[in-house]
Every structure is written in structure tokens, then in C-alpha cells.
N, C-alpha and C positions, 0 to 999 in steps of 0.2 A: 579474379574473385572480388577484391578491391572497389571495380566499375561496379560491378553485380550489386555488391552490397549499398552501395551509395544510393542507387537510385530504386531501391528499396527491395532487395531480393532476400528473403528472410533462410532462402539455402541456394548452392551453387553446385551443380554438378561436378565433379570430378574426374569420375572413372577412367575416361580417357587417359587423363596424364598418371595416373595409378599404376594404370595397364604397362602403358609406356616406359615410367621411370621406376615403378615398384614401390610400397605401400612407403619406403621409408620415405618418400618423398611427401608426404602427409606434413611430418614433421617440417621440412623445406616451408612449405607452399605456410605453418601457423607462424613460425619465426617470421618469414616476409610480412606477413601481416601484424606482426607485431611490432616488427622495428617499423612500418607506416602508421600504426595508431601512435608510436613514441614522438616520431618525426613532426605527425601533426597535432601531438596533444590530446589525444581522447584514449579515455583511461577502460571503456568495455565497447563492445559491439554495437549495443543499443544507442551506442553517442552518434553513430554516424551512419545507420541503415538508413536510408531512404533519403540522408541529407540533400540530394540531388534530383532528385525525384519531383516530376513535373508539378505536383503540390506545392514544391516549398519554394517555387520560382516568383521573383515574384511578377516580372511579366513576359509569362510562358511567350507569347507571342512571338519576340524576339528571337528565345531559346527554338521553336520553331523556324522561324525565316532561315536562323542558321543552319540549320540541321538541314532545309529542303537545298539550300544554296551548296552546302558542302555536299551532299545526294548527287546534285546535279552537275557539279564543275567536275566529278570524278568520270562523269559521262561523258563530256566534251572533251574533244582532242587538238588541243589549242595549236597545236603544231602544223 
């Protein structure tokens, strides 16, 4: 949820793990994310939605190149 939110996702699906682990895991899933906003210092949601998010790079370019190189080295079988 954490990734989701960084790079600017203003809601996160769940139901899956809902399903899975049952509603009280709700509560699981806001603690985690609460001892990560303490860990890194941001006091609401709105501190750190989209902080990741191709906008706030400042030269996407790079953040691209890595992203096609790690795409691609997952492909090759170096072995």
C-alpha cells in the first residue's frame, strides 16, 4: 500500500487480503502504515502521496533507464 501511495495513488485496493486474512486485518495493514509514516517522519497521508511519482523526479530519464534495465536483466538468463 505504502509503494501505491508514494507514487501518487489516492486509494489502494484491498479485498484480496480482506478475503484472505478477514476484516480485522484492516487494522494490521493502518498500524503498518503508521509505524512507516513515524519511522520516516510524516505526520498525515497527504505528506507523502505521490512523493515518488514520476513528477517529482527530478531527472525521470535516469528513473526510466533503470526501470527498462531492471525489466530486462529479469529476462536474460545469465547462466
Amino acid at each position: 500500500m505504502i509503494k501505491c501511495l508514494l507514487v501518487g495513488a489516492k486509494a489502494v485496493q484491498v479485498v484480496t487480503t480482506i478475503y484472505k486474512n478477514g476484516p480485522a486485518h484492516i487494522e494490521v495493514m493502518l498500524n503498518q502504515i503508521k509505524n512507516w509514516m513515524k519511522q520516516h517522519h510524516y505526520g498525515k497521508l497527504q505528506d507523502f502521496i505521490g512523493k515518488l511519482s514520476h513528477g517529482h523526479i527530478k531527472d525521470p530519464v535516469k528513473y526510466e533507464r533503470c526501470q527498462f534495465m531492471k525489466y530486462f536483466s529479469e529476462l536474460v538468463d545469465f547462466s
